[in-house]
N, C-alpha and C positions, 0 to 999 in steps of 0.2 A: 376488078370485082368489088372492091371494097368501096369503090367509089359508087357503081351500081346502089350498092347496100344502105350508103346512105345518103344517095339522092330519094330512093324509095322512102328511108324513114322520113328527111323533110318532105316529099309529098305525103305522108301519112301523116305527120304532125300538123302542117298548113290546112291539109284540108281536112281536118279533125276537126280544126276549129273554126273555120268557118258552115262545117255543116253541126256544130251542136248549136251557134247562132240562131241558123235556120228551125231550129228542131221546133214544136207549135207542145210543146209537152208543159202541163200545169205547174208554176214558180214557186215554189217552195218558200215560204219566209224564212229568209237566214241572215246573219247577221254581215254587217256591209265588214267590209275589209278594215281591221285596227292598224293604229299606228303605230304598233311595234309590234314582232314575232317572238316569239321565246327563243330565250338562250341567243342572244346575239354570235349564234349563232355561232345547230342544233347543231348543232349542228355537228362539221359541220364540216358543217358541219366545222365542225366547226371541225390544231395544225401539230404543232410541235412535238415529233413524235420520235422514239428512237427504235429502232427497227434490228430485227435478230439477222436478216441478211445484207450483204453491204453495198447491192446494189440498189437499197430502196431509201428515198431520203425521209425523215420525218414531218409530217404537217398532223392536221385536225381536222379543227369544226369547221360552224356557221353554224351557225347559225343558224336556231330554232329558230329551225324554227326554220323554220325557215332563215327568216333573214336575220341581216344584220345586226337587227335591233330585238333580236330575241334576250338578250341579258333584261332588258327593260322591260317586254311581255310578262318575264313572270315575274313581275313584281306587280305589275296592274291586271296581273289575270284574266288576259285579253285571249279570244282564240287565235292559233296562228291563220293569218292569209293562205285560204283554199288547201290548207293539211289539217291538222288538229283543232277542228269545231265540233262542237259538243253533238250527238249523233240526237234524231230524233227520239224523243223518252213514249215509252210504248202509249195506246190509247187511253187507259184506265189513269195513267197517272198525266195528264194533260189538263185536268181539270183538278184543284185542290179541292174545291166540293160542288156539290150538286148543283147544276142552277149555272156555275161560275162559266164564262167563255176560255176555251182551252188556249193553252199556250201556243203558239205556233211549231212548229217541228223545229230543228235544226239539225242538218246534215254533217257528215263528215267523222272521223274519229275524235273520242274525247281523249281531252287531255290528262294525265294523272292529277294534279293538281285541282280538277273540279272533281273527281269521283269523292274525294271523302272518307274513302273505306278504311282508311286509320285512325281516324281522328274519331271515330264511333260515336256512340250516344250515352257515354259516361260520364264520369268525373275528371276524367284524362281530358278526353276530348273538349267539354268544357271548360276545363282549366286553359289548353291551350287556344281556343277561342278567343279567350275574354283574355288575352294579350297578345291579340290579332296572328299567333303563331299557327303554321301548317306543317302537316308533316304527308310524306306520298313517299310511291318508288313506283319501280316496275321488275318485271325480268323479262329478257330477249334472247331468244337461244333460237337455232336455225340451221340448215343443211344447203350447199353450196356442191354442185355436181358440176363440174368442169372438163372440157372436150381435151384439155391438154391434157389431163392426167392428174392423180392425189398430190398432195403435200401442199409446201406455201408456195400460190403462186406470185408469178413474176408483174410488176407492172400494178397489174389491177387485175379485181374487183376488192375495194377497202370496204367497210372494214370485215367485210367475211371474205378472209385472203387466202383459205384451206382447201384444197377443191378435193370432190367426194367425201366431204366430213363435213360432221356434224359438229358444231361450236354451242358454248355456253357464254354469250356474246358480255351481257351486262347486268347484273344483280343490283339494284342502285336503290340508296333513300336518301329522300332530301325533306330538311329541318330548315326551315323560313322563315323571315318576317318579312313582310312583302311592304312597302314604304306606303303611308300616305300621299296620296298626290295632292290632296289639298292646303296642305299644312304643316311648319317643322314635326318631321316625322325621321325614329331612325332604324334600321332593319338588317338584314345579315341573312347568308344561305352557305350551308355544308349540305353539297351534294359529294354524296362517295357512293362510289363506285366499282364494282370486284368481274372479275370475267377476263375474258380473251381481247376485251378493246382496250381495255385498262392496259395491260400487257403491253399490247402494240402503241399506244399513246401515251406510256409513261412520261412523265416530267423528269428536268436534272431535278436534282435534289429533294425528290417526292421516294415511293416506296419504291425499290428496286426488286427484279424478279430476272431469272434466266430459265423459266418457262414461258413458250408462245401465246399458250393458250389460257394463262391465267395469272392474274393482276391485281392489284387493287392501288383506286389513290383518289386523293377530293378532285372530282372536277372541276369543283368551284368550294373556296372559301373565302368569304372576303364578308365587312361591314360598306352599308349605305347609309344612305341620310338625303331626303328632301329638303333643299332649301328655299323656301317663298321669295325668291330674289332675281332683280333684273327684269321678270317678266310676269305675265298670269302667271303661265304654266311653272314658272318659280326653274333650276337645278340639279338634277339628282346626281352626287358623287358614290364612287365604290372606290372599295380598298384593297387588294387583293388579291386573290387567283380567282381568276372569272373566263367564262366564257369568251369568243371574239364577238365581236363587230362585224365581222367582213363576211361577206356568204350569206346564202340563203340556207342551207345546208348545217345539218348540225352531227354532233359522235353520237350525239344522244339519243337514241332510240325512238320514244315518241314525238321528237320532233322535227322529221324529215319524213319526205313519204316513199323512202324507198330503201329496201334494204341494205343494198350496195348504195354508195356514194361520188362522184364525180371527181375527175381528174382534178377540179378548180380546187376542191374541197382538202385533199391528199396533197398537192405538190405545189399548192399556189397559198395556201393560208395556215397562219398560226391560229390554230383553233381553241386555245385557253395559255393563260399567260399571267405574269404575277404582274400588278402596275395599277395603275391610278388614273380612272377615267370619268371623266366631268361629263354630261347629258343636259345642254342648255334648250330645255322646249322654250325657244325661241316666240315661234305661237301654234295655234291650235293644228296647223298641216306643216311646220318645220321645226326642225330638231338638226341641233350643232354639239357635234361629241367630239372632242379632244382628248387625249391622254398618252401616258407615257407607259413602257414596259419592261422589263426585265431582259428579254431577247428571247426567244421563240422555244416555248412549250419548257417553261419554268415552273418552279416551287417553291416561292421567298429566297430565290438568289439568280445571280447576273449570269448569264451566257452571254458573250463577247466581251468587247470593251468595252462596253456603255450604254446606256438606256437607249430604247426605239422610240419612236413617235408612231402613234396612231392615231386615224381623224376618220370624220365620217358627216357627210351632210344630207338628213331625209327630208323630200319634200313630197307634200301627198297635192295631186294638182285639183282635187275638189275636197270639200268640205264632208263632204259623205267617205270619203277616202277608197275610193278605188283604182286610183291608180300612185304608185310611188316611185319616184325615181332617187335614185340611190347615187352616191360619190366616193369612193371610199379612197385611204392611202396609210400607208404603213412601210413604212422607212430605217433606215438603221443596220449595225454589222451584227448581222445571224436575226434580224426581227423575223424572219421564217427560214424553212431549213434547205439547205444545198445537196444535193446526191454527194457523196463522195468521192473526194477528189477535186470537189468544184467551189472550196467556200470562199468568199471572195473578202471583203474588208467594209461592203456597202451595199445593200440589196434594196431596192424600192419596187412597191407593186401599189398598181391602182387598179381597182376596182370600178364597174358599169353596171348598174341596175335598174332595171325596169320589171316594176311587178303592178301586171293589172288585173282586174276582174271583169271578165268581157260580158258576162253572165251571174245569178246566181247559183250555176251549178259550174262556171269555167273559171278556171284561176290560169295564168301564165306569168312565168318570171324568166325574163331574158337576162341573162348576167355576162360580164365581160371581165377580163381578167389581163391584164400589160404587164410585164415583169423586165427588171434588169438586174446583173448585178457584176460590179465593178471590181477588179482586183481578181478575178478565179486567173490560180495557179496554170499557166502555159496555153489560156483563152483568152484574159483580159475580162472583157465585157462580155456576159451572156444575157443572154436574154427566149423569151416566150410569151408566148400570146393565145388565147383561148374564149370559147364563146361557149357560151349551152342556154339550149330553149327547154326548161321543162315545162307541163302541161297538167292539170289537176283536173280532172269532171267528177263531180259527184255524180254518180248513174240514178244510185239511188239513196235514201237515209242510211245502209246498214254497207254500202258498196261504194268505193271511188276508184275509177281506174286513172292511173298516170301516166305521161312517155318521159323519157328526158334523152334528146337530142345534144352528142357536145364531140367539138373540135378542139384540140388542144396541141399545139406544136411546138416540141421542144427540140428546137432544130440545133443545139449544140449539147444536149444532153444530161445538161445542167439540173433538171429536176428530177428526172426517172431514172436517169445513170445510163440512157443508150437515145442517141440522136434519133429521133424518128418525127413525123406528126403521128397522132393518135385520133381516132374517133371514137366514140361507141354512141350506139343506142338503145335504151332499155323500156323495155314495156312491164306495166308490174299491177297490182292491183291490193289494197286493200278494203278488206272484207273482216266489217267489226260488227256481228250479228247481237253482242251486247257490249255497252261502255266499257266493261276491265278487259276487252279483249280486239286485237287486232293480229288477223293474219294475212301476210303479205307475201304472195309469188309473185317472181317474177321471171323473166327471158333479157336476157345480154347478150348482144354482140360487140367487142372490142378488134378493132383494126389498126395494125399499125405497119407503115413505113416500110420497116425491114422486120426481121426475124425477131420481134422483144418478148414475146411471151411464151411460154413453156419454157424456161430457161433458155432462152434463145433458139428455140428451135419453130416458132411457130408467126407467122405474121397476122393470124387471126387466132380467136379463142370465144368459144358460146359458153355461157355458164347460166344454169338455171337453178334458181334459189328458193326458197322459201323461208321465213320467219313468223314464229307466235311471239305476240308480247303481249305480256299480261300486266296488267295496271292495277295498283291500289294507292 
């Protein structure tokens, strides 16, 4: 059955896209695909998490942002690739004055970061201006109906894990200085964060809590700095607790496009971590990130015995940047998190990406996911492997529906706490009728193996979700 289920979704997804190719509907002008996403990721979504039951292991982000390279988005205030593009601005304001040729539209949800609505038309707001400072947030709250029954569920759907309840997901502001890229420039961001993700995503040695449903802790603090060196595009270093690299996917709210989050996201990536990462725009379509970390989903101190390595290399294969192929690796004892029971002495995962734009109304990112890790307690070597095609169409300026298609096989058990493979597929849409606002339903199907979800009692599980997030 389950197999039926999602040979059906890859035929829905396959041939989605090639019939929105075909479609003869008038092109919108929207901005070509940037070369970075926000919150490297949103994500992510970005990993390191510690979890109130003990079958579940801790991960994160991505990556706003989409992707990878969402820590770097928002610094150059780029929209993300086919999620978070600034939405059409109604007709009256298209034109600054009479006479003038109107702007072009732009599709998709806006980011918090361009609305403005804090930063007002005062003395404040100019003050922080005129030393290039920004300030934003949002809030994310949402209801999660689930076929197995209330409480936390098993496995998946992260990070709205409560099924038939209602969550107060993320309350968040963030305080920026975004880097020059033209020039020694230097910058810094405190994003904090309060809610029910906070909770389930807490850091060692960040705020601690022993309620489920509510948290608070920075999800990013850390200093940057542009350095005009080696190349044009010069170096950007950070210091810090930051967002990941890996993933397209991010924790963060407005930069992922769907409520729930993917297995990659949860049980394959440390999605904020304390460390020190170098950003070499090598030239204008590649970029070489190296850096070092604390060990998986830290707070200015070490989990394991010693720092991880993490790397990553973007390459956009035209000049206009529509398509990116992605490399990623993060290495080290605990650099992400083991189910319990399973932590070994040395864990490496690489990462596979491909994000294209087939269209200006279609985005797709195909991501791949290898995993090992050496030394688990009466296993040895474990290991997992995973794939997901998501799917992005802008329908309309105020409407984008998405799918995301993923396989993920944890055949010793090592990431979820019970040996299975896993599929799901989710269908979801958001609908942002103005900039401060996006609401996102969706439909889940999750399939696994054996019996993993309802506490063991169910081999499938539908969950149908909804969220409001509201931006300023």
């Amino acid at each position: 059955m389950r197999t039926q289920w999602m040979a059906a979704g890859l035929a829905l997804l396959m041939s989605g896209s090639a019939t929105i190719q075909a479609q003869s509907l008038p092109r919108p002008t929207t901005p070509s695909l940037p070369s970075t996403a926000l919150f490297p990721g949103v994500g992510s979504t970005p990993a390191g998490i510690i979890l109130t039951t003990p079958m579940q292991p801790s991960t994160g982000e991505s990556n706003l942002a989409g992707n990878g390279l969402r820590q770097v988005q928002d610094q150059l205030a780029v929209p993300q690739p086919g999620g978070a593009v600034e939405p059409a601005s109604r007709p009256e304001q298209l034109a600054a004055s009479e006479g003038e040729e109107a702007e072009p539209p732009k599709w998709g949800p806006t980011p918090p970061e361009d609305l403005g609505l804090l930063m007002g038309h005062g003395r404040f707001g100019d003050l922080l201006k005129d030393r290039g400072v920004r300030i934003y947030g949002w809030l994310d709250q949402g209801y999660t109906y689930s076929s197995t029954g209330p409480g936390q569920l098993s496995i998946e759907p992260r990070e709205n894990r409560f099924g038939n309840e209602y969550l107060l997901n993320q309350m968040a502001v963030v305080l920026e200085k975004p880097l020059d890229e033209h020039e020694f420039s230097l910058g810094y961001n405190a994003t904090f964060y309060a809610g029910a993700d906070a909770a389930l995503l807490r850091p060692r040695g960040g705020f601690d809590t022993t309620n489920p449903r509510f948290g608070a802790d920075f999800r990013q603090l850390y200093v940057s700095s542009h350095l005009p060196i080696l190349s044009d595009g010069g170096v950007d270093i950070k210091a810090g607790r930051q967002g990941t690299i890996v993933g397209y996917e991010s924790a963060l709210a407005p930069y992922r496009p769907f409520y729930s989050n993917s297995y990659q996201w949860f049980y394959s990536e440390d999605g904020a971590w304390t460390g020190l990462l170098a950003n070499w725009h090598v030239t204008k379509q590649l970029d070489v990130i190296n850096g070092i970390t604390l060990g998986a989903n830290t707070f200015f101190t070490l989990r394991g015995d010693g720092p991880c390595y993490i790397g990553q290399v973007n390459y956009w294969l035209q000049e206009e940047k529509r398509t990116l192929l992605t490399a990623s690796l993060q290495a080290g004892n605990q650099a992400i998190f083991a189910a319990p029971g399973f932590v070994g002495n040395f864990v490496t995962v690489i990462e596979l990406r491909m994000q294209h734009e087939w269209s200006k109304y279609l985005t797709q990112i195909l991501q791949c996911h290898m995993g090992w890790e050496k030394g688990a307690p009466d296993v040895g070597t474990t290991q997992w492997y995973s794939l997901y095609s998501i799917l992005i169409y802008h329908l309309s300026p105020h409407i984008d529906t998405n799918a995301r298609l993923e396989w993920f096989d944890d055949s010793d058990g090592s990431r979820t706490g019970v040996a299975s493979s896993y599929e799901e597929i989710t269908l979801g849409m958001d609908f942002h009728p103005e900039p401060w606002i996006s609401l996102r339903p969706e439909i889940r199907g999750d399939f696994a193996g054996t019996s993993a979800f309802g506490n063991g009692h169910n081999a499938a599980q539908l969950t149908l979700a909804i969220d409001a997030l509201l931006k300023f």
